[in-house]
N, C-alpha and C positions, 0 to 999 in steps of 0.2 A: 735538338735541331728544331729552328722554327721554319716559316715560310712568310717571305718577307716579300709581298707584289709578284707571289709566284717562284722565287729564288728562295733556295734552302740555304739558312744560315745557321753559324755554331751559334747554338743557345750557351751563356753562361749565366747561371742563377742568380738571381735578386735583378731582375731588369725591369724597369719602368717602362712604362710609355714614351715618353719623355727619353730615359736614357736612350732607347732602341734610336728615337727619332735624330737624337743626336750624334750615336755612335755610325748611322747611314748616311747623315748628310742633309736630311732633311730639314731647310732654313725657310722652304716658302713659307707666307705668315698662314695662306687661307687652305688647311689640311682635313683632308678628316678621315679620321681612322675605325677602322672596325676591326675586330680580332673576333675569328670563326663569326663571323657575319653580323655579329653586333657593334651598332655605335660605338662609341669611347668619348663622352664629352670632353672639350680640351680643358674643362676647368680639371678635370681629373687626371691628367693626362699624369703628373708626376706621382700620382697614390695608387694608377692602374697597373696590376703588377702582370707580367707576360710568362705563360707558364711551357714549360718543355710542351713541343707537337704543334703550337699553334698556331692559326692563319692570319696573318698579319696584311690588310689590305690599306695601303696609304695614296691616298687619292688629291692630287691637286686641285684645288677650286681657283676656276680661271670666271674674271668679270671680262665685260666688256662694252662698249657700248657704240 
C-alpha cells in the first residue's frame, strides 16, 4: 500500500514515477512530486522507482498573472 495525496492505494511492484502519475490521471504539465518528503526531479520521474509504505505527495503548480 502507498499514500497517494493522503489516500491509500494498492501498491503493485515495479512502479515508476511516471507510471504512478499515469495510472492517477495525473496530465497537468507543471507537477511536482515528492515521495516521504523528498523532491523527485521530473527529468527522473520514469527511472524513480516507488517502493511498498510510501508517501507520495503530487502537487499542482498553478501560474498566474
Amino acid at each position: 500500500m502507498i499514500t497517494v495525496n493522503g489516500e491509500n492505494v494498492e501498491y503493485k511492484g515495479s512502479l515508476t514515477v511516471f507510471d504512478m502519475l499515469e495510472k492517477r490521471g495525473f496530465v497537468f504539465p507543471l507537477l511536482i512530486v515528492r515521495i516521504n518528503g523528498k523532491l523527485v526531479s521530473r527529468d527522473s520521474y520514469k527511472k524513480t522507482p516507488i517502493s511498498d509504505e510510501d508517501r507520495i505527495d503530487v502537487i499542482h503548480m498553478m501560474s498566474g498573472g
